[in-house]
Backbone bond lengths (Angstrom), bond angles and torsions (degrees), N, CA, C in turn:
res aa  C-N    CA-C-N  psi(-1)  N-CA   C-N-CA  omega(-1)  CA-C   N-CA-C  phi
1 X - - - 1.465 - - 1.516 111.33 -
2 X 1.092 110.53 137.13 1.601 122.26 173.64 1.668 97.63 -92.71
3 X 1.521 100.90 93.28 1.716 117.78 -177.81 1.922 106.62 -84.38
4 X 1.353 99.90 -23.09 1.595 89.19 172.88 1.491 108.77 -92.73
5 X 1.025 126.62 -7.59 1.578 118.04 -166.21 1.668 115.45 -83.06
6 X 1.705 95.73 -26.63 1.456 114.95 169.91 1.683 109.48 -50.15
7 X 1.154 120.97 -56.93 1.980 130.76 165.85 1.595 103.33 -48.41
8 X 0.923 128.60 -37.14 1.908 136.08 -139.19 1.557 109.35 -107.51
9 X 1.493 95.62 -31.57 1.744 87.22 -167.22 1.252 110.32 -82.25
10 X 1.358 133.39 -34.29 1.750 121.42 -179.25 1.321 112.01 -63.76
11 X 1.150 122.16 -12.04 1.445 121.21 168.13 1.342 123.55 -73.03
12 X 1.995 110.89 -21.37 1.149 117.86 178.30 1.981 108.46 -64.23
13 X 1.554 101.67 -26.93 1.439 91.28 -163.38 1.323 111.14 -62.30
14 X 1.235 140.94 175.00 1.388 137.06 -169.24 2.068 97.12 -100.44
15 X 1.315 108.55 -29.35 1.320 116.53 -169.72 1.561 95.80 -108.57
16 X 1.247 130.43 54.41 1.490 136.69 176.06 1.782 98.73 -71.86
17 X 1.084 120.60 -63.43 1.079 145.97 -145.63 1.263 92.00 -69.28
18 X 1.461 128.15 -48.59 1.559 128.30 -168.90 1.687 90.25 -77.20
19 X 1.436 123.24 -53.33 1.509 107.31 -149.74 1.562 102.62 -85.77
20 X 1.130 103.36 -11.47 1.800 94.30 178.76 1.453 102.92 -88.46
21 X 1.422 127.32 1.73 1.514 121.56 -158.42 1.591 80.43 -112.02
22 X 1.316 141.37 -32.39 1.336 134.22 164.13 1.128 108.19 -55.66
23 X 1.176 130.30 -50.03 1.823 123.31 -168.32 1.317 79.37 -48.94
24 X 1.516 131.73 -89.73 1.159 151.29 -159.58 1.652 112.23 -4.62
25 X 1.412 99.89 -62.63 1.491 121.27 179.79 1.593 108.11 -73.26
26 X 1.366 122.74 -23.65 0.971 127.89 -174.77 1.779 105.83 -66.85
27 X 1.178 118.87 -35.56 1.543 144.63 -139.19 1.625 115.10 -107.49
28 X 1.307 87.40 4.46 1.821 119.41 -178.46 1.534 99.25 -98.19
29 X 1.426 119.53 -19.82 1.369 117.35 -153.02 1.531 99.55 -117.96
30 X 1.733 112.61 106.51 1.525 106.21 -151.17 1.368 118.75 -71.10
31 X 1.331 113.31 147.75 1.404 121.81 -175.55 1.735 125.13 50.06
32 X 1.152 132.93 -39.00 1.323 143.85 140.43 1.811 116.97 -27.51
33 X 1.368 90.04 -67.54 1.595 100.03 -176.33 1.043 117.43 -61.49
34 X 1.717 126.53 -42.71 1.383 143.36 170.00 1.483 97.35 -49.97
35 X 1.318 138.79 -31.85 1.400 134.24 -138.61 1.521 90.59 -93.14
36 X 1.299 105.17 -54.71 1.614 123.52 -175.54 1.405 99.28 -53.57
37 X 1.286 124.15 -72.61 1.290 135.04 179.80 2.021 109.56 -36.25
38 X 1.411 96.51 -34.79 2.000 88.69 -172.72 1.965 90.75 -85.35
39 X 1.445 129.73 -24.16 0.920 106.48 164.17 1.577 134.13 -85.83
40 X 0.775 109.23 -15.95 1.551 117.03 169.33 1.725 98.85 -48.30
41 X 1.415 102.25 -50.94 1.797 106.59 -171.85 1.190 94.50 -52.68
42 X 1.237 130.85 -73.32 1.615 138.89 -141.72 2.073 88.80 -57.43
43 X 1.021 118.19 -44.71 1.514 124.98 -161.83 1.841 92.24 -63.56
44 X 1.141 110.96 -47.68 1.564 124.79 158.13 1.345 109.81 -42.83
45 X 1.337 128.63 -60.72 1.761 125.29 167.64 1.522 117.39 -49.03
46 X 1.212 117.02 -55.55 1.447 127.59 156.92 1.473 124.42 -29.47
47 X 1.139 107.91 -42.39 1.348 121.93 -170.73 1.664 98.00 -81.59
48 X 1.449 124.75 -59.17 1.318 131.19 -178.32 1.413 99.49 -51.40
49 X 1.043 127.17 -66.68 2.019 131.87 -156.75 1.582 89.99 -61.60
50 X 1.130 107.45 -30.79 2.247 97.93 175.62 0.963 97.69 -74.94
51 X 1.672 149.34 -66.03 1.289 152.72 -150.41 1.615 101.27 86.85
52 X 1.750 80.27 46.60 1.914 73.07 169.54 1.277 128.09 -76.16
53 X 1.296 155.49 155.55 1.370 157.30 -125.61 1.551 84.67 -104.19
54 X 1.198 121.38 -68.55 1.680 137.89 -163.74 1.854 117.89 -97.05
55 X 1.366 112.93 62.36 0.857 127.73 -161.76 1.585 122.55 -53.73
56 X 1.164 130.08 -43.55 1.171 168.10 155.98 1.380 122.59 -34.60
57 X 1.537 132.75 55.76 1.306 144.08 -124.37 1.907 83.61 -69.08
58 X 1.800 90.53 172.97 1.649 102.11 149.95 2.016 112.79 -89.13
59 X 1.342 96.25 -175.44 2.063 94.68 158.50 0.990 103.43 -111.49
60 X 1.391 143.31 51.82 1.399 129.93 165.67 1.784 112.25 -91.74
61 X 1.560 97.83 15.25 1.725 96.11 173.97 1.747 102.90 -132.71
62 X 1.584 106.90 72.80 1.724 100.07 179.42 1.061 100.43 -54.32
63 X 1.654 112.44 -71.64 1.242 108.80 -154.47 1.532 132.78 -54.18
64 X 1.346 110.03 -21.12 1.526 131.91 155.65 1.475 131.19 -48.72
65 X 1.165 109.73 -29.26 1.644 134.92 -179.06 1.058 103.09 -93.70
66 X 1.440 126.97 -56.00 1.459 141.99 171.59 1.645 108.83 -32.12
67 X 1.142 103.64 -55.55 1.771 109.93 -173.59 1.685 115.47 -79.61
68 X 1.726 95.14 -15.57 1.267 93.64 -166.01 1.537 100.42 -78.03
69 X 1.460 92.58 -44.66 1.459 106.57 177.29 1.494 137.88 -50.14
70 X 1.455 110.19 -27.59 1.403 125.11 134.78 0.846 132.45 -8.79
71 X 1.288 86.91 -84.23 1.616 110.30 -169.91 1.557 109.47 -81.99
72 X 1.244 129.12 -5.19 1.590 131.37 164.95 1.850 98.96 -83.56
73 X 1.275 112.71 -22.06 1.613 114.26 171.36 1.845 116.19 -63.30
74 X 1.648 97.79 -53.25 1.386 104.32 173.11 1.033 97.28 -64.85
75 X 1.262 134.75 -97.53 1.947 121.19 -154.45 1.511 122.59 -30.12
76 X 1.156 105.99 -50.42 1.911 111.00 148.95 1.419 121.04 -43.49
77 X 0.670 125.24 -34.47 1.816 128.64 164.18 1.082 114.97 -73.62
78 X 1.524 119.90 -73.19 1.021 100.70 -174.41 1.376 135.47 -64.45
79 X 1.219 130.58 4.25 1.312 150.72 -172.16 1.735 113.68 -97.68
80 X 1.498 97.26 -30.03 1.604 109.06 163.58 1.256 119.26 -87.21
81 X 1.210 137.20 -28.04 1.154 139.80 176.39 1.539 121.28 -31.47
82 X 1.389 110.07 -20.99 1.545 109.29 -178.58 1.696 104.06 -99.27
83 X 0.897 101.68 -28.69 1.878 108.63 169.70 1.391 96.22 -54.92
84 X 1.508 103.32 -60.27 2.148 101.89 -156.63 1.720 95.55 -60.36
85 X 1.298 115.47 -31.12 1.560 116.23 -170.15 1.417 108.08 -65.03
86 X 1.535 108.11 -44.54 1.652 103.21 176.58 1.698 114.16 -87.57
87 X 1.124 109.00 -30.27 2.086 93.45 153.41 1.494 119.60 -36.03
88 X 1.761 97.16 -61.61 1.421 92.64 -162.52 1.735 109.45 -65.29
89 X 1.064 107.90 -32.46 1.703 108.34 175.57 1.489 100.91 -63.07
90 X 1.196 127.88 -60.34 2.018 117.03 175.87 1.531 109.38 -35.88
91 X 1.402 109.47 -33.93 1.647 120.68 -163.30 1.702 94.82 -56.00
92 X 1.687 88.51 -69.77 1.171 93.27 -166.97 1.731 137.77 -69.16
93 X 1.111 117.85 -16.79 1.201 138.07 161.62 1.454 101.26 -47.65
94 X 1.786 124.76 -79.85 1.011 124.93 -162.71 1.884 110.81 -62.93
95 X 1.890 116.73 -14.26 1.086 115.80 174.67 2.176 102.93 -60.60
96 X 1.197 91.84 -52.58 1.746 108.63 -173.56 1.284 120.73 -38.53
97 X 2.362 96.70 -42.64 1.667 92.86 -178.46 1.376 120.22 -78.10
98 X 1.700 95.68 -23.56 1.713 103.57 158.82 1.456 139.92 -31.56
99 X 1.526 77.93 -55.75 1.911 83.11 -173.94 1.748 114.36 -109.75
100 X 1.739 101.42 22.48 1.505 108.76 178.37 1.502 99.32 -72.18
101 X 1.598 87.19 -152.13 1.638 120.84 160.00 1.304 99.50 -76.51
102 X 1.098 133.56 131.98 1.394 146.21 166.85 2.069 116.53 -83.62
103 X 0.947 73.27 -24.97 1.598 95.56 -173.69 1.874 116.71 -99.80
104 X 1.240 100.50 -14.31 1.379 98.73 155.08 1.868 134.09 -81.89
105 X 1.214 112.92 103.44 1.313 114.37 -174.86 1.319 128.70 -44.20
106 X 1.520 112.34 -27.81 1.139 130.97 -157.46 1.570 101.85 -97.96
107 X 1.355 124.26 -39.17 1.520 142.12 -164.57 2.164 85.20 -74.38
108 X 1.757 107.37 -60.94 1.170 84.35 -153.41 2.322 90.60 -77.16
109 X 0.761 125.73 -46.91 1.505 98.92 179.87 1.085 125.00 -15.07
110 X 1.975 124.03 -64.49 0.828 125.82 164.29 1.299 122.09 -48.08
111 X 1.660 137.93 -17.17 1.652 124.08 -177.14 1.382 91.47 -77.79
112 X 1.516 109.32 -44.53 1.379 109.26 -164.29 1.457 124.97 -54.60
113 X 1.629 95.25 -38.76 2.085 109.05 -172.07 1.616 90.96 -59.44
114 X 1.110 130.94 -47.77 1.518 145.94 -152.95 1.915 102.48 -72.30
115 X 1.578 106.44 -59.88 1.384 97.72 171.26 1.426 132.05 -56.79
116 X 1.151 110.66 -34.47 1.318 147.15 159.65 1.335 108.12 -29.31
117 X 1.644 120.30 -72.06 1.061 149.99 -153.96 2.144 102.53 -76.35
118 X 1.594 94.38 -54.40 1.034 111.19 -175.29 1.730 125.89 -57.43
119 X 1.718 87.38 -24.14 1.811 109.07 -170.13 1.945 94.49 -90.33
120 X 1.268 102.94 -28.83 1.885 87.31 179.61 1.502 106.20 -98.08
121 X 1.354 110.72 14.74 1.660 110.69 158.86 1.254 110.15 -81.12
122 X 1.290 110.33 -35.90 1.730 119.23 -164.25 0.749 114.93 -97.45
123 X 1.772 130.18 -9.12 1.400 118.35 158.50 1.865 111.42 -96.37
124 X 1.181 111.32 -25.13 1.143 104.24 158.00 1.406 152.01 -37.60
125 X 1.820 93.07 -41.89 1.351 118.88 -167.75 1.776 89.46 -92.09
126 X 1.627 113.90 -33.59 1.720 123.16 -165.70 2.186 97.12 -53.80
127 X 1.309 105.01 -39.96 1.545 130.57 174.43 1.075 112.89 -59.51
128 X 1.667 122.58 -37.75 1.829 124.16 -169.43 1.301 85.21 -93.27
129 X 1.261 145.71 -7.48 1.507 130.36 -160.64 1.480 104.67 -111.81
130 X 1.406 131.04 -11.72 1.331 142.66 -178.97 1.239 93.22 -97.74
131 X 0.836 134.97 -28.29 1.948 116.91 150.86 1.138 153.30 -70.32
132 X 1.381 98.05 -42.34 1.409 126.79 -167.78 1.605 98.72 -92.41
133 X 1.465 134.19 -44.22 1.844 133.40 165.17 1.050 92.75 -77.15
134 X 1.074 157.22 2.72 1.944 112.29 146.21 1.493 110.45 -81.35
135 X 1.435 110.22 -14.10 1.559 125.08 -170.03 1.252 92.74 -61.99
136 X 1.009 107.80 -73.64 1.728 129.44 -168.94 1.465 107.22 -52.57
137 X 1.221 111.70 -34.98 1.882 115.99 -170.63 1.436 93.71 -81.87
138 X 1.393 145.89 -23.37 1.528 141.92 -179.62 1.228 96.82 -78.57
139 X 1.168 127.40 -58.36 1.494 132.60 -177.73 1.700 110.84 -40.08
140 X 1.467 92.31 -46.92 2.121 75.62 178.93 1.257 105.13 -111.72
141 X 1.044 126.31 8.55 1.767 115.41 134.51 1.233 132.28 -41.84
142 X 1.468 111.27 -43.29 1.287 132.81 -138.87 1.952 85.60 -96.89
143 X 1.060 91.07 -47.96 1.387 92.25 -169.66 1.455 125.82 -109.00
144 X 1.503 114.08 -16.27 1.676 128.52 163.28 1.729 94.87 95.58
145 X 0.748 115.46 -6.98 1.619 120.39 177.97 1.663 111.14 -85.03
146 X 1.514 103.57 101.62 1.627 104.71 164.63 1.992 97.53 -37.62
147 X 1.113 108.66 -77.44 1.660 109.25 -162.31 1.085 122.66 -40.14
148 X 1.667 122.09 -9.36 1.245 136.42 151.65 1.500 112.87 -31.81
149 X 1.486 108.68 -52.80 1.163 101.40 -151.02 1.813 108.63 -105.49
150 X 1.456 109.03 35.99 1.194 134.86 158.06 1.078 119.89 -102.19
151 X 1.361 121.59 -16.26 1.886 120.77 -159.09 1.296 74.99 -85.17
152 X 1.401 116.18 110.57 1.440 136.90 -178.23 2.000 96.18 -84.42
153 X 0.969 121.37 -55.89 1.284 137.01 172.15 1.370 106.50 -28.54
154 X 1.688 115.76 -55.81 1.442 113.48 -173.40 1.041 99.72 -110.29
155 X 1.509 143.18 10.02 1.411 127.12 147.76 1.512 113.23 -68.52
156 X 1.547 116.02 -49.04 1.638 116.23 -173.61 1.612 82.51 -59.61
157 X 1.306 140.75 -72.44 1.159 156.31 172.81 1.940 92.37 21.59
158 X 1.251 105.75 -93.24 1.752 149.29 167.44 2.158 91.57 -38.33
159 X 0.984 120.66 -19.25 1.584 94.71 167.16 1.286 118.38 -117.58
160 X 1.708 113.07 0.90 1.058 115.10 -172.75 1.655 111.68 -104.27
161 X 1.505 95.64 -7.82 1.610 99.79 172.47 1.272 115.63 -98.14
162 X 1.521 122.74 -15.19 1.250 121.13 -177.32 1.867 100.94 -142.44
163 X 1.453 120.24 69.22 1.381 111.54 167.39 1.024 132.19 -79.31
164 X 1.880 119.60 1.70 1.568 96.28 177.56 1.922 89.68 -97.02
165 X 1.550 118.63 0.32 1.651 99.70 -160.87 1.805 79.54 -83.17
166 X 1.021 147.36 -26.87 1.827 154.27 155.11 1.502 97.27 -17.15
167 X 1.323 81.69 -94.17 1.764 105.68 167.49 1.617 115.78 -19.49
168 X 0.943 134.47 -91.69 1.301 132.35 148.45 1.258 111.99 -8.97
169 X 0.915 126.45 -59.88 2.224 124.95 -161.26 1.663 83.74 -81.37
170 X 0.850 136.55 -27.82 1.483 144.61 -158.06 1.873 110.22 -81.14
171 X 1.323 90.13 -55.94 2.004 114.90 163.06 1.396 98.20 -58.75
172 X 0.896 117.57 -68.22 1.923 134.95 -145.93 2.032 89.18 -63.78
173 X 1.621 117.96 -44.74 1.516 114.06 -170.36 1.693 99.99 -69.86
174 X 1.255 120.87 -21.82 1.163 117.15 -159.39 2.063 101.83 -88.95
175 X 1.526 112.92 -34.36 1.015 131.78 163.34 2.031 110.20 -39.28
176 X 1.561 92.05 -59.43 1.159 107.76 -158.67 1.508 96.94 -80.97
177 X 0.913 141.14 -26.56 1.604 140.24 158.83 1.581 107.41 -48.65
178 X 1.578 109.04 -58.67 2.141 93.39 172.46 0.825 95.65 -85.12
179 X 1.965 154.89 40.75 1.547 100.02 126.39 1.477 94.50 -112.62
180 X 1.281 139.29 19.97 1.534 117.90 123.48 0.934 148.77 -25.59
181 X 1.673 112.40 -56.67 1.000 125.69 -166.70 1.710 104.64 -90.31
182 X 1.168 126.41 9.52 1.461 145.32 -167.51 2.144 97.22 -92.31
183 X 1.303 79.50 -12.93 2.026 73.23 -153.46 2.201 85.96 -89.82
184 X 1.531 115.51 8.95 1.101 106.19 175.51 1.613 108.82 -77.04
185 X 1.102 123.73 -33.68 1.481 112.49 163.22 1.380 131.68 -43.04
186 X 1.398 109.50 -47.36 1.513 106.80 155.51 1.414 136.05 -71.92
187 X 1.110 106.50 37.75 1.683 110.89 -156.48 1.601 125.28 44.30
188 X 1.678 101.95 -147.54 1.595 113.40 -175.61 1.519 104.14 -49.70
189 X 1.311 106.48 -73.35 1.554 114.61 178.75 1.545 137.48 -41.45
190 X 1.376 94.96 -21.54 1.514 111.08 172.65 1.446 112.19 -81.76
191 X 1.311 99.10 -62.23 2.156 105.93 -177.43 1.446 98.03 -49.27
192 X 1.307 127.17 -42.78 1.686 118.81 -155.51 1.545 94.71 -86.40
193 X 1.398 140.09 -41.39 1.241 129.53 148.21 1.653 120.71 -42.99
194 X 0.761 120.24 -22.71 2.072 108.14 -177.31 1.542 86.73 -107.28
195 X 0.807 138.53 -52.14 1.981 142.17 152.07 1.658 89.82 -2.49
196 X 1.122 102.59 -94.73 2.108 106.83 -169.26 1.284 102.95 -65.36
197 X 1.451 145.99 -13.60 1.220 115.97 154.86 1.035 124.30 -88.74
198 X 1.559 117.65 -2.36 1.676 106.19 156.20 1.350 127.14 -77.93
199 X 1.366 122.25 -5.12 1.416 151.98 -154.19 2.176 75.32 -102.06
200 X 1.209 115.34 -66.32 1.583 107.78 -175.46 1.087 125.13 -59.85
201 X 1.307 124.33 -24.64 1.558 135.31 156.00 1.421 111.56 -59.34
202 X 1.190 111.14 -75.72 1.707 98.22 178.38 1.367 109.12 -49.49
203 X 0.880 134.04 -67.99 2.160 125.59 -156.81 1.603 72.42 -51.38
204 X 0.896 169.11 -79.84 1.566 151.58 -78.59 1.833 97.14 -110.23
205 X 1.445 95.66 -23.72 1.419 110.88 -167.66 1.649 111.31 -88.11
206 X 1.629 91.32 -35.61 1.613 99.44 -173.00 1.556 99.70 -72.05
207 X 1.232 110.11 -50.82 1.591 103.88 -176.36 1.688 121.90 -59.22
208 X 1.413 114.43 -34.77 1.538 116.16 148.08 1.382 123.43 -8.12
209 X 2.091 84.97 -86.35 1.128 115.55 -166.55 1.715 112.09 -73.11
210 X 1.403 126.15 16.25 1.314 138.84 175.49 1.379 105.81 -95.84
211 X 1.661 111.95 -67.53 1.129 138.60 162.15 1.496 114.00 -1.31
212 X 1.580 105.47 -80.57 1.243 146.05 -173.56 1.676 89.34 -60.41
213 X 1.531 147.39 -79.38 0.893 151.88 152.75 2.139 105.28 6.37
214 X 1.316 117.68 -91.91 0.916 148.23 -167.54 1.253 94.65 -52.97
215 X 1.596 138.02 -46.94 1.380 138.81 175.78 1.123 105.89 -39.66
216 X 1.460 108.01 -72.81 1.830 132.24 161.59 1.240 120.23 6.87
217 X 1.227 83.05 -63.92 1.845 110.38 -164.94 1.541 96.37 -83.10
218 X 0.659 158.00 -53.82 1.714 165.35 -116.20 1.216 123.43 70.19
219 X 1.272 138.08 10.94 1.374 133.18 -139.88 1.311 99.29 -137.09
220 X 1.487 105.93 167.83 1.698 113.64 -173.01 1.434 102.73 -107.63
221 X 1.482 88.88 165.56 1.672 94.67 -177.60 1.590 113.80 -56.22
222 X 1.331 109.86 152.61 1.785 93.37 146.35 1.942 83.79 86.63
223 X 1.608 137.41 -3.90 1.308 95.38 -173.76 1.054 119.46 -72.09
């Protein structure tokens, strides 16, 4: 994997500045804008798993991004759903020791073994999910098919042939989250600008780390 090129290439475009400054503006506009903005990425994944020359789409396809983006919402959901399930069980446990006996030793151990228990599920599972959704997000890149990114078979498929290029997309999102969070010095306009270029780092990474996957396997993108 070319792990620096993922940071490097939107800078190659000559119009960086205009199309990342649209995400930006785009990203003001709640939940909608975000939507557009997560598809624009995936069209960015698309672009990587081809080895397209000019990676770095225009916005002349909202409504295209819009749907894509959707549907990069559902596969993201549904893939969290077992996290939100074991939150809400941590939730509630620690609601119980709240409003127990306070004074029973035994009641709060047990809240405690349980919260305890419940918090190294959820970071555990927070770890299986930084692998396995970019897996899944290459997959319907690759092929434009939400249901892509269910073929659980050839998503585990794609991390088990290539876990350090995972690994990598896995480092690289976590990278790209602090220099997100870098654009708070510049205020609104700044975070939501380093926001979509962390959004260009990852798709850049997932398609890599697909790439690399699919090599693995023998197979071409997109089968």
């Amino acid at each position: 994997m070319e792990f620096g090129k993922a940071f490097s290439f939107a800078f190659e475009d000559k119009d960086w500045i205009k199309k990342l400054g649209i995400g930006a503006l785009l990203m003001i506009i709640p939940f909608i804008g975000w939507l557009v903005v997560a598809g624009w990425g995936i069209e960015i994944t698309k672009r990587v798993i081809q080895h397209d020359p000019q990676p770095l789409p225009d916005w002349s396809d909202f409504g295209g991004y819009l749907v894509k983006g959707l549907q990069v919402f559902v596969i993201g959901l549904v893939y969290s759903l077992p996290i939100v399930l074991v939150n809400i069980c941590q939730q509630g446990v620690t609601l119980f020791g709240q409003q127990g006996d306070t004074t029973d030793e035994t009641i709060l151990m047990a809240v405690t073994v349980l919260a305890v228990c419940f918090g190294c599920v959820s970071f555990i599972y927070s770890i299986f999910l930084g692998f396995i959704l970019p897996a899944a997000l290459g997959n319907f890149a690759a092929t434009g098919q939400m249901g892509a990114g269910f073929r659980f078979g050839e998503v585990f498929g794609l991390v088990r042939a290539a876990p350090v290029a995972y690994l990598l997309a896995l480092l690289g999102g976590f990278v790209a989250s602090l220099i997100a969070s870098l654009g708070v010095i510049l205020c609104v306009i700044g975070i939501l600008f380093t926001a979509v270029y962390a959004y260009t780092i990852n798709a850049h990474l997932y398609g890599q780390a697909y790439n690399e996957g699919m090599a693995a396997r023998g197979l071409k993108p997109g089968y």
